[in-house]
PDB file of N, CA, C and O in Angstrom:
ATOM      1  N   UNK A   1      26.468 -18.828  34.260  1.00  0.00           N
ATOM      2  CA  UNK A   1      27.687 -19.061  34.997  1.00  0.00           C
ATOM      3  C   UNK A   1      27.597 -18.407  36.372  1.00  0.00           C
ATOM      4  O   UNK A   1      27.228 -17.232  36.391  1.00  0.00           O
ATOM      5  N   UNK A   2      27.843 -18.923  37.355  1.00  0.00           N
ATOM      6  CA  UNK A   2      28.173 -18.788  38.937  1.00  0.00           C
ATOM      7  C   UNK A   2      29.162 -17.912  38.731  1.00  0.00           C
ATOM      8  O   UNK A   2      30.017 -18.182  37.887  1.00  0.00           O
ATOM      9  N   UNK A   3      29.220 -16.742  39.441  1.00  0.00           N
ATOM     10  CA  UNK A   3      29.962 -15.576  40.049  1.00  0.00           C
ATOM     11  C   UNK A   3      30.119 -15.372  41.209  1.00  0.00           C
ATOM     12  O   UNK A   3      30.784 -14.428  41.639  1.00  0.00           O
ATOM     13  N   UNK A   4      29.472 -16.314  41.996  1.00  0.00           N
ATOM     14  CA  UNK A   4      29.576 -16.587  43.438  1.00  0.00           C
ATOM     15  C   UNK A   4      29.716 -18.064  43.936  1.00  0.00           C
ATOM     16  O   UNK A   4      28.779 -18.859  43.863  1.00  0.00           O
ATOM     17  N   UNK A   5      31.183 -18.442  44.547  1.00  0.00           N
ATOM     18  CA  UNK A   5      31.072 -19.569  45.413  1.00  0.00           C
ATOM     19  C   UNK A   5      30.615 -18.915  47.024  1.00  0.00           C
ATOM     20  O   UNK A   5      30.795 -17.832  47.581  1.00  0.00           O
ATOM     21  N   UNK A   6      29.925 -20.229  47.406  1.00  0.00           N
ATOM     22  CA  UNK A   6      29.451 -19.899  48.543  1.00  0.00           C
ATOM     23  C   UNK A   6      29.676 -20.927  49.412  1.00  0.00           C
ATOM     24  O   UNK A   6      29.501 -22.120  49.161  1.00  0.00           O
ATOM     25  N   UNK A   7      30.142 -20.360  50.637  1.00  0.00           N
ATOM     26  CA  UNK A   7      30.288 -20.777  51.885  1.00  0.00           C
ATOM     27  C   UNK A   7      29.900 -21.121  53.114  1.00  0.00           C
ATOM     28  O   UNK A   7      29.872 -20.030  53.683  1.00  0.00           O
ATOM     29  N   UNK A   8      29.494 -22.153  54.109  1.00  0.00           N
ATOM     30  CA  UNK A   8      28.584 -22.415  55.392  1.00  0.00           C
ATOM     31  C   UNK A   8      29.898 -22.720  56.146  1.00  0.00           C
ATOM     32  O   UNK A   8      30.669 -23.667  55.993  1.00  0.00           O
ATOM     33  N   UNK A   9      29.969 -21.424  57.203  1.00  0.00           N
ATOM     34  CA  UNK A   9      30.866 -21.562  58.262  1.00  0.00           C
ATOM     35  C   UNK A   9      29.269 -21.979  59.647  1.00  0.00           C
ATOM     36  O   UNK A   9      28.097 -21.663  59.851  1.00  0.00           O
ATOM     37  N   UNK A  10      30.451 -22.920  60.258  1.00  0.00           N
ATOM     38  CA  UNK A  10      30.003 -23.228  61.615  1.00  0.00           C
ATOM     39  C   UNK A  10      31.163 -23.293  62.551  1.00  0.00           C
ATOM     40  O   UNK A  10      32.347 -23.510  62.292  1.00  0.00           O
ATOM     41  N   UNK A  11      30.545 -23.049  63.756  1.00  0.00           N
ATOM     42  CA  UNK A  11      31.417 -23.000  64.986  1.00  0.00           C
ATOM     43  C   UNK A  11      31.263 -24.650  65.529  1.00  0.00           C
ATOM     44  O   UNK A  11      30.187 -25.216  65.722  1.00  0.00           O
ATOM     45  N   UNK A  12      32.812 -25.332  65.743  1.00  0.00           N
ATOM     46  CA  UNK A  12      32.834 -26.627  66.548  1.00  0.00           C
ATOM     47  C   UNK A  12      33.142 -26.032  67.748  1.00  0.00           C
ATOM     48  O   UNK A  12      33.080 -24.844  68.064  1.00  0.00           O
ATOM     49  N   UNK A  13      33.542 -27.176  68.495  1.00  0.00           N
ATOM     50  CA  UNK A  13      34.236 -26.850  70.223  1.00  0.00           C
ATOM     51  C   UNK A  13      35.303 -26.213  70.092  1.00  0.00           C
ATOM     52  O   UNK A  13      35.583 -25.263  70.823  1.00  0.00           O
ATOM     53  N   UNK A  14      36.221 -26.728  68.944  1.00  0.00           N
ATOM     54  CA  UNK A  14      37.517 -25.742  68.830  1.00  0.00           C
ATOM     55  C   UNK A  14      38.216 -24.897  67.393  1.00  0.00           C
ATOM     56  O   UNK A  14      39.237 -24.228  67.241  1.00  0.00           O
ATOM     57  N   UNK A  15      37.160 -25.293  66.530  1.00  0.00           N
ATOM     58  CA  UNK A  15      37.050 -25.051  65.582  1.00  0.00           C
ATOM     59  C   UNK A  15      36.054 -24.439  64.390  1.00  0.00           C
ATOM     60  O   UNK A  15      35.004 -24.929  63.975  1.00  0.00           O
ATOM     61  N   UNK A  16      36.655 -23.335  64.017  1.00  0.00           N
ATOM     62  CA  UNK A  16      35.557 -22.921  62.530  1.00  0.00           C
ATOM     63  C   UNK A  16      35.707 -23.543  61.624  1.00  0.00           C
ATOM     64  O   UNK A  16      36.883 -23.801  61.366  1.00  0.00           O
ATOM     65  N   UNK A  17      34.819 -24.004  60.845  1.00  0.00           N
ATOM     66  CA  UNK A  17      34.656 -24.796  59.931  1.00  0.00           C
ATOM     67  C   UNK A  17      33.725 -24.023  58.647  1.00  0.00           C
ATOM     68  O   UNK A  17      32.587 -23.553  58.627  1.00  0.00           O
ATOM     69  N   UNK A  18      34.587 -24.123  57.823  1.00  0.00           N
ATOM     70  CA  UNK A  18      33.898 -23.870  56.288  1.00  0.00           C
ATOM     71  C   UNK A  18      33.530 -25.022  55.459  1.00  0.00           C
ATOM     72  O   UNK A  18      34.054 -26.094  55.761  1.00  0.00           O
ATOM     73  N   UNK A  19      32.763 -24.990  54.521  1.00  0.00           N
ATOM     74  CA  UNK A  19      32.211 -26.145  53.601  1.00  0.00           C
ATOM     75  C   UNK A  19      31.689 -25.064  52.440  1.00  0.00           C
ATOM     76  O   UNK A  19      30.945 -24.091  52.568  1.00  0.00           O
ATOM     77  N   UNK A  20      32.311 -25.561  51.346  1.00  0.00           N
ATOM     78  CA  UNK A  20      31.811 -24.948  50.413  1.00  0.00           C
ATOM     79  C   UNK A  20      30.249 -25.400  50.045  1.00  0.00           C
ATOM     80  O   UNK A  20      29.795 -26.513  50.312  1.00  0.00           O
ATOM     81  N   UNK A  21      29.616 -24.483  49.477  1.00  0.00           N
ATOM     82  CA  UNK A  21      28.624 -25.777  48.656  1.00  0.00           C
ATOM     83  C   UNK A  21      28.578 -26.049  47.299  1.00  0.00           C
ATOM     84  O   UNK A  21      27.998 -27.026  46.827  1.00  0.00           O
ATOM     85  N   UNK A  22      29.109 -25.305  46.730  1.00  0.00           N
ATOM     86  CA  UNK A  22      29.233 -25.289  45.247  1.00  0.00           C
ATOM     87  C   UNK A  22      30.470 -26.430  45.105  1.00  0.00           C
ATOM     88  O   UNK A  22      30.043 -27.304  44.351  1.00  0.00           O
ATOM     89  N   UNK A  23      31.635 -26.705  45.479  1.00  0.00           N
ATOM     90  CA  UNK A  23      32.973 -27.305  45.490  1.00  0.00           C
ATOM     91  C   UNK A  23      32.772 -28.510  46.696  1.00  0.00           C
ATOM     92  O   UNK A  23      31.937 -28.466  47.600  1.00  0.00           O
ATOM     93  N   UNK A  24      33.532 -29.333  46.510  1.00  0.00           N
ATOM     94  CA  UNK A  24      33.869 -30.399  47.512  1.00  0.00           C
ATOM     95  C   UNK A  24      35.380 -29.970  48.250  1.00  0.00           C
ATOM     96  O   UNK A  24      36.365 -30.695  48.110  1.00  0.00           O
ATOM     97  N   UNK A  25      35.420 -28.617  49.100  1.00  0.00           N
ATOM     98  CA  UNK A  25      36.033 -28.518  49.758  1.00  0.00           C
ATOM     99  C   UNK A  25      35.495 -27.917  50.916  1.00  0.00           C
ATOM    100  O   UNK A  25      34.383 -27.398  51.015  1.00  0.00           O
ATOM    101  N   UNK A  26      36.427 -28.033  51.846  1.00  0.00           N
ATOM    102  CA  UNK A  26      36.243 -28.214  53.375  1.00  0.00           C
ATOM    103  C   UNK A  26      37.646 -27.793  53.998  1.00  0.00           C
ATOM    104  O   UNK A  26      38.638 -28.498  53.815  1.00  0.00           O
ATOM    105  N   UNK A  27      37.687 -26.705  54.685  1.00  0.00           N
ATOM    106  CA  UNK A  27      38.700 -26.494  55.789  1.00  0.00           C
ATOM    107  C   UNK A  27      38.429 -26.185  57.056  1.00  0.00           C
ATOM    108  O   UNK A  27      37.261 -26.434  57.353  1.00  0.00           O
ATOM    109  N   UNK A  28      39.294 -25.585  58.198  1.00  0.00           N
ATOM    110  CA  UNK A  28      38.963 -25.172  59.456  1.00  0.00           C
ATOM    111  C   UNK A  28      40.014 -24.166  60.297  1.00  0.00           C
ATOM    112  O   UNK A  28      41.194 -24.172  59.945  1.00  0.00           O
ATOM    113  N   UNK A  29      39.747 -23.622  60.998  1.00  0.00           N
ATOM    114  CA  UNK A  29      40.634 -22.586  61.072  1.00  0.00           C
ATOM    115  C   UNK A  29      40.316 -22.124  63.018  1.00  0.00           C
ATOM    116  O   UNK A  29      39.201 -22.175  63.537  1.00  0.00           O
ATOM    117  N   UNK A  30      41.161 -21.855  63.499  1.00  0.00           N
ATOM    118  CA  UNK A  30      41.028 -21.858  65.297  1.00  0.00           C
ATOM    119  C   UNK A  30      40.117 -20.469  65.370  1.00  0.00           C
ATOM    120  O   UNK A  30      39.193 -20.319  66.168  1.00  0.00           O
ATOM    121  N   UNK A  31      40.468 -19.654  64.564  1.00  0.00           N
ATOM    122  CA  UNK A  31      39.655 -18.262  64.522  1.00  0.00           C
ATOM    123  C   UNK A  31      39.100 -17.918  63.127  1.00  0.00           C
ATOM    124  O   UNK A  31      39.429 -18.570  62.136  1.00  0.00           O
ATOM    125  N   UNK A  32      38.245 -16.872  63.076  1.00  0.00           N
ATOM    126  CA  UNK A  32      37.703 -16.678  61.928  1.00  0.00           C
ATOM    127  C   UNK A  32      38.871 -16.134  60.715  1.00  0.00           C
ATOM    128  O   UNK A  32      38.544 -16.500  59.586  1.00  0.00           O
ATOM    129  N   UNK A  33      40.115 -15.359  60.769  1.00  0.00           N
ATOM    130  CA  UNK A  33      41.270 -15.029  60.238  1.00  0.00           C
ATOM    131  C   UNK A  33      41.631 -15.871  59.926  1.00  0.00           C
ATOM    132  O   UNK A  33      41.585 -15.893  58.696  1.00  0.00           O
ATOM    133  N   UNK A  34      42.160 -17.002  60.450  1.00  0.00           N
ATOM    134  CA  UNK A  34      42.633 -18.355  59.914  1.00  0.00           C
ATOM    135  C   UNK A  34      41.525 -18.605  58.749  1.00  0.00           C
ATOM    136  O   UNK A  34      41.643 -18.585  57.523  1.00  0.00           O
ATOM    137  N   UNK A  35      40.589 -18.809  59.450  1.00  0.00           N
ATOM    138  CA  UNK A  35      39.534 -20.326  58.414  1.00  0.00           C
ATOM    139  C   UNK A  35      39.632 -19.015  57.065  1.00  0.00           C
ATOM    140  O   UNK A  35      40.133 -19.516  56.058  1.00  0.00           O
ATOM    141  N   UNK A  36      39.396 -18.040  56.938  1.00  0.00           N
ATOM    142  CA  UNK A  36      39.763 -17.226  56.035  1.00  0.00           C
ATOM    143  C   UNK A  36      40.398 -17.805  54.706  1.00  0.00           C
ATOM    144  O   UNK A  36      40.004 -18.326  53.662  1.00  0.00           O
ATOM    145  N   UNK A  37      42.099 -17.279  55.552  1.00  0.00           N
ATOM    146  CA  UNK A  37      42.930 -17.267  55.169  1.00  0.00           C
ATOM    147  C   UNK A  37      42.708 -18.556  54.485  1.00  0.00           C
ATOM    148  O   UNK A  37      42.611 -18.625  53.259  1.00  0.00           O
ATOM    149  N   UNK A  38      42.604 -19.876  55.499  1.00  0.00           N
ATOM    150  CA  UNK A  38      42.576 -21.097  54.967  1.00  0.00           C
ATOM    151  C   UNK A  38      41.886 -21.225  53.218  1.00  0.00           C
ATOM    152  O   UNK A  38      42.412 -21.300  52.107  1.00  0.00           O
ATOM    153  N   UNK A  39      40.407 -21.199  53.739  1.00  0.00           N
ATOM    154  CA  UNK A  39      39.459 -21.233  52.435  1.00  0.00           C
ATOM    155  C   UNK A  39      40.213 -20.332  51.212  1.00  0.00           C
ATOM    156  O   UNK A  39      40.191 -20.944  50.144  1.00  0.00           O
ATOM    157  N   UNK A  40      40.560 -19.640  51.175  1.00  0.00           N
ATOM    158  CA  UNK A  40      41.065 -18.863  50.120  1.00  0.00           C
ATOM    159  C   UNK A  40      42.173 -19.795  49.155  1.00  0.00           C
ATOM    160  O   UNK A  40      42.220 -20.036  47.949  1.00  0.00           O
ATOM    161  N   UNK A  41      43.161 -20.242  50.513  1.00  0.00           N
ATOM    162  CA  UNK A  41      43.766 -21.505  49.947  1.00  0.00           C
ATOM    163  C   UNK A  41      43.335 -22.584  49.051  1.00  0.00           C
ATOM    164  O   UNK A  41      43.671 -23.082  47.977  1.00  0.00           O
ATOM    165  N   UNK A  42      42.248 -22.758  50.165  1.00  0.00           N
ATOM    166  CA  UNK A  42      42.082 -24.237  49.741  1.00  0.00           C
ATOM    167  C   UNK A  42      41.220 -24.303  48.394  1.00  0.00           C
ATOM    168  O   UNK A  42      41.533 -25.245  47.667  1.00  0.00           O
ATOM    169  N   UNK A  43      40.279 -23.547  47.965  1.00  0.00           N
ATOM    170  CA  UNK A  43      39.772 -22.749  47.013  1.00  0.00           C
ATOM    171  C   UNK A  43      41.064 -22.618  45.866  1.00  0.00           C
ATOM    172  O   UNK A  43      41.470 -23.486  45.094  1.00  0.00           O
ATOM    173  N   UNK A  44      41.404 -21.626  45.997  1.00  0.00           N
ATOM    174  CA  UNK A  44      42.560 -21.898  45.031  1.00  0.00           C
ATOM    175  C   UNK A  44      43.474 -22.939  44.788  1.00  0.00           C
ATOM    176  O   UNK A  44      44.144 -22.774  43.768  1.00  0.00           O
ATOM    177  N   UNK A  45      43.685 -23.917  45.400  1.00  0.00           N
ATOM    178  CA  UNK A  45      44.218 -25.103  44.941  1.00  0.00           C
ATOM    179  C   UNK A  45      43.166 -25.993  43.979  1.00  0.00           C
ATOM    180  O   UNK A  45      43.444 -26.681  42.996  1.00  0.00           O
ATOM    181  N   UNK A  46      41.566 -25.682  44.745  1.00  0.00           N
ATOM    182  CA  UNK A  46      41.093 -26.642  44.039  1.00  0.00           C
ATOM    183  C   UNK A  46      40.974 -26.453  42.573  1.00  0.00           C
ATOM    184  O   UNK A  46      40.967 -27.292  41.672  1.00  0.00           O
ATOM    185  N   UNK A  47      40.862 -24.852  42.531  1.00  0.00           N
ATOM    186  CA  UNK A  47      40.157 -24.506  41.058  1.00  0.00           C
ATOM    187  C   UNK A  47      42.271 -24.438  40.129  1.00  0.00           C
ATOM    188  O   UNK A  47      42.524 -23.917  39.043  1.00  0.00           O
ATOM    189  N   UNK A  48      43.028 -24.950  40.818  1.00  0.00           N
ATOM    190  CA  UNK A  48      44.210 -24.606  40.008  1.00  0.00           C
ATOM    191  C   UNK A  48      44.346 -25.652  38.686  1.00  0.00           C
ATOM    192  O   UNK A  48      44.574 -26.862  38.673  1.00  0.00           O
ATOM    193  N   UNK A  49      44.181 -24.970  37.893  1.00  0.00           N
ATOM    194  CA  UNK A  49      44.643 -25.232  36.355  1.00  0.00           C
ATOM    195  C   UNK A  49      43.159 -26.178  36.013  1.00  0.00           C
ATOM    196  O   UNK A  49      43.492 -27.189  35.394  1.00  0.00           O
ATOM    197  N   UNK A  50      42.445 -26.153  36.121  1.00  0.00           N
ATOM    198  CA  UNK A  50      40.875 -25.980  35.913  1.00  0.00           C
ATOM    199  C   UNK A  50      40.325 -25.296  35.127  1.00  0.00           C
ATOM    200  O   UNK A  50      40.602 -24.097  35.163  1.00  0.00           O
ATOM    201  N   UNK A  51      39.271 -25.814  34.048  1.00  0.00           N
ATOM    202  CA  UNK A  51      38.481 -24.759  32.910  1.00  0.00           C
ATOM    203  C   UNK A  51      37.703 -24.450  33.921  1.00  0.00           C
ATOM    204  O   UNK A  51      36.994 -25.380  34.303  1.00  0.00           O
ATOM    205  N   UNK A  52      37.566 -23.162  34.646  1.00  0.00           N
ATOM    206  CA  UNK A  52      36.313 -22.200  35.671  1.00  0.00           C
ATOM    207  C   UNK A  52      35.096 -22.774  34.480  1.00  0.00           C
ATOM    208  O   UNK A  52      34.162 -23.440  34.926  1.00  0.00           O
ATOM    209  N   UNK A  53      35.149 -22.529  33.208  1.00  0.00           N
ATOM    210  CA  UNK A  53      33.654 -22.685  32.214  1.00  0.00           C
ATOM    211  C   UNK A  53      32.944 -24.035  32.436  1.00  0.00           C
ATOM    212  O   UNK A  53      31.767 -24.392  32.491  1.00  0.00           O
ATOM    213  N   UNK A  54      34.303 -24.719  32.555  1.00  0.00           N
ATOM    214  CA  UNK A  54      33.603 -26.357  32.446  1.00  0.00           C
ATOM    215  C   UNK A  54      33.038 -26.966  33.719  1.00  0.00           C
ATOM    216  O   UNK A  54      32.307 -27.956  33.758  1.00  0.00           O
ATOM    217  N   UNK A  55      33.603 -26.029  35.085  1.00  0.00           N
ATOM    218  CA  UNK A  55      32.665 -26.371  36.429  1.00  0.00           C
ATOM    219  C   UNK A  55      31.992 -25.473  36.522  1.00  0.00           C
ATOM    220  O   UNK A  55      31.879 -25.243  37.726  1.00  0.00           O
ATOM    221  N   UNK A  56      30.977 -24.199  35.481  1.00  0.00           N
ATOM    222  CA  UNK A  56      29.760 -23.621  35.846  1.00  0.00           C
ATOM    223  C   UNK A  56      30.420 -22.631  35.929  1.00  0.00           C
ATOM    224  O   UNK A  56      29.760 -21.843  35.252  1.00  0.00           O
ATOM    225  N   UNK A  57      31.428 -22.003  36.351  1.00  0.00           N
ATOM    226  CA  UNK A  57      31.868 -20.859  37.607  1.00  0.00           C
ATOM    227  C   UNK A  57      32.619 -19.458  36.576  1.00  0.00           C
ATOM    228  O   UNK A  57      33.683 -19.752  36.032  1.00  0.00           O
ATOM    229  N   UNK A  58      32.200 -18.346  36.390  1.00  0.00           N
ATOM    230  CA  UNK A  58      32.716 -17.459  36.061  1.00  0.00           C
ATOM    231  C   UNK A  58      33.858 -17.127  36.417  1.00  0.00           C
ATOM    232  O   UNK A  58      34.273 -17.451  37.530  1.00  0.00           O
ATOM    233  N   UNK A  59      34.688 -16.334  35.451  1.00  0.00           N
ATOM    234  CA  UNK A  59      36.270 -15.842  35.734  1.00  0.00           C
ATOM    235  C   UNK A  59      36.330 -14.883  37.007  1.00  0.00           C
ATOM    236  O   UNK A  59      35.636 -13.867  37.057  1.00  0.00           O
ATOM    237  N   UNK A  60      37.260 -15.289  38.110  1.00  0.00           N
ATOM    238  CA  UNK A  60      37.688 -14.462  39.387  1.00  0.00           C
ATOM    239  C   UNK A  60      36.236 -14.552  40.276  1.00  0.00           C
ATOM    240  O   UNK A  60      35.742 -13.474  40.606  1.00  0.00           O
ATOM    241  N   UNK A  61      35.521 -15.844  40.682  1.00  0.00           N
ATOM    242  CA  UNK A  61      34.548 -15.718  40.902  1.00  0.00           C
ATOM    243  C   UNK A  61      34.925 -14.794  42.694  1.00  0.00           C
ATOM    244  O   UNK A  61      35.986 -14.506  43.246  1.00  0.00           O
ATOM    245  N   UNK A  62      33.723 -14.628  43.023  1.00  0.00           N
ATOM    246  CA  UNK A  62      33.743 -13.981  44.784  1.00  0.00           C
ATOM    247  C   UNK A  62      33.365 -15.310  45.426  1.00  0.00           C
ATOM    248  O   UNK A  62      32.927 -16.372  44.983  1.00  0.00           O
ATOM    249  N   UNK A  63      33.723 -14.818  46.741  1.00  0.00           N
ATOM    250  CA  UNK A  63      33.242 -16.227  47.460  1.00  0.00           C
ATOM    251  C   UNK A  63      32.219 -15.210  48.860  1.00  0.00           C
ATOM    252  O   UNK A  63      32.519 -14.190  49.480  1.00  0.00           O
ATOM    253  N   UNK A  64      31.193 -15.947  48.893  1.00  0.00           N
ATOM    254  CA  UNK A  64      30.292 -15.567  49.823  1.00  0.00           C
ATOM    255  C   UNK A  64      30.353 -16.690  51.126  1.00  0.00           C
ATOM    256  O   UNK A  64      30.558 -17.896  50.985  1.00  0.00           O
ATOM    257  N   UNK A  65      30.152 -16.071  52.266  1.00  0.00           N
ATOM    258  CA  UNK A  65      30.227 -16.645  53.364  1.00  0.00           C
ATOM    259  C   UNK A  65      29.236 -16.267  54.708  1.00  0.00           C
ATOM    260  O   UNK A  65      29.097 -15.364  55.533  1.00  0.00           O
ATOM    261  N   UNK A  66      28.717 -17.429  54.391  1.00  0.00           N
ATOM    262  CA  UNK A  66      27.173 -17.562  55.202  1.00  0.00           C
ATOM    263  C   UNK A  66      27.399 -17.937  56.966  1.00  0.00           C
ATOM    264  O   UNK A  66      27.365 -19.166  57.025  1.00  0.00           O
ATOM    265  N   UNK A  67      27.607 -17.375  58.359  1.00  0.00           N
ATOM    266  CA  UNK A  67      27.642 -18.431  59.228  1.00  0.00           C
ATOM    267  C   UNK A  67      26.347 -18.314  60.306  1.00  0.00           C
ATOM    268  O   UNK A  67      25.420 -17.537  60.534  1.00  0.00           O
ATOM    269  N   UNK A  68      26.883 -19.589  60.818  1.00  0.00           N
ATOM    270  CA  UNK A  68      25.559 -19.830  61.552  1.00  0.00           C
ATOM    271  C   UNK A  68      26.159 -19.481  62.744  1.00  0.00           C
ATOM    272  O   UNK A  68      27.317 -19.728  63.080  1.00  0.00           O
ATOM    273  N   UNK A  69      25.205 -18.820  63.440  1.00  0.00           N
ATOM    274  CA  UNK A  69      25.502 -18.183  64.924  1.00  0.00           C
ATOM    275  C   UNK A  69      24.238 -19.177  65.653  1.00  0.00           C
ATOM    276  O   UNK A  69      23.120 -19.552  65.298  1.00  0.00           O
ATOM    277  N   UNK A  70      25.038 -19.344  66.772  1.00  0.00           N
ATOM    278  CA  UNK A  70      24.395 -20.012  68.081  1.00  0.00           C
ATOM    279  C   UNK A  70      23.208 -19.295  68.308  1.00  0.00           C
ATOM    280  O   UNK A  70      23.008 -18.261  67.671  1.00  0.00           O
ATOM    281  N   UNK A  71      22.334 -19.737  69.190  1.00  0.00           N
ATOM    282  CA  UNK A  71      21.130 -18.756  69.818  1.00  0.00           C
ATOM    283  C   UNK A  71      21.620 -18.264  70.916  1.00  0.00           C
ATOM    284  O   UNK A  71      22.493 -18.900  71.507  1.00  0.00           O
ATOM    285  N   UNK A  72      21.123 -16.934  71.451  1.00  0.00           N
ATOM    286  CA  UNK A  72      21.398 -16.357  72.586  1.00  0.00           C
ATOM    287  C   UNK A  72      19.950 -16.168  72.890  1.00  0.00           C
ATOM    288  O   UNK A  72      19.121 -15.835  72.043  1.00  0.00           O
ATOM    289  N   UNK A  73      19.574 -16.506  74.733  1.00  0.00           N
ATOM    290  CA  UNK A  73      18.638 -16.292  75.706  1.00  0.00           C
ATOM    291  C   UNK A  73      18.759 -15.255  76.338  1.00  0.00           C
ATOM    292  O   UNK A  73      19.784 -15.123  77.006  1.00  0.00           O
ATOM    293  N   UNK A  74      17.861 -14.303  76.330  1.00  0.00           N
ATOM    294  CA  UNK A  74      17.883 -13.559  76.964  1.00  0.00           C
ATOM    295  C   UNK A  74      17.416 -13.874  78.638  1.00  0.00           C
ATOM    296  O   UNK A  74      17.432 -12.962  79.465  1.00  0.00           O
TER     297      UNK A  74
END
């Protein structure tokens, strides 16, 4: 059983963007506090009233969050 959902934040033009990979959810948030806040949401709606056993995922799983940073030139 998964004890970790995990997360790929990227930066758009005006937007952070999360994608789970474990779940088929997806939110976005103007700052990193938002998309947060958001995912936590949206996460919990998905898994609401859901057997966690029967999608893989251990009880109170954590959520990990991976992002990709731009390159910087020196």
């Amino acid at each position: 059983m998964k004890k970790i959902i995990q997360v790929h934040v990227s930066k758009g033009e005006r937007y952070y963007v999360g994608e789970c990979i474990d779940l088929p959810v997806v939110t976005q948030g103007e700052t990193l506090d938002e998309l947060a806040k958001n995912l936590q949401e949206a996460i919990a709606l998905h898994l609401e009233g859901e057997d966690l056993g029967e999608m893989g995922l251990a009880p109170n799983p954590s959520v990990l969050v991976s992002f990709e940073l731009e390159p910087v030139h020196a």
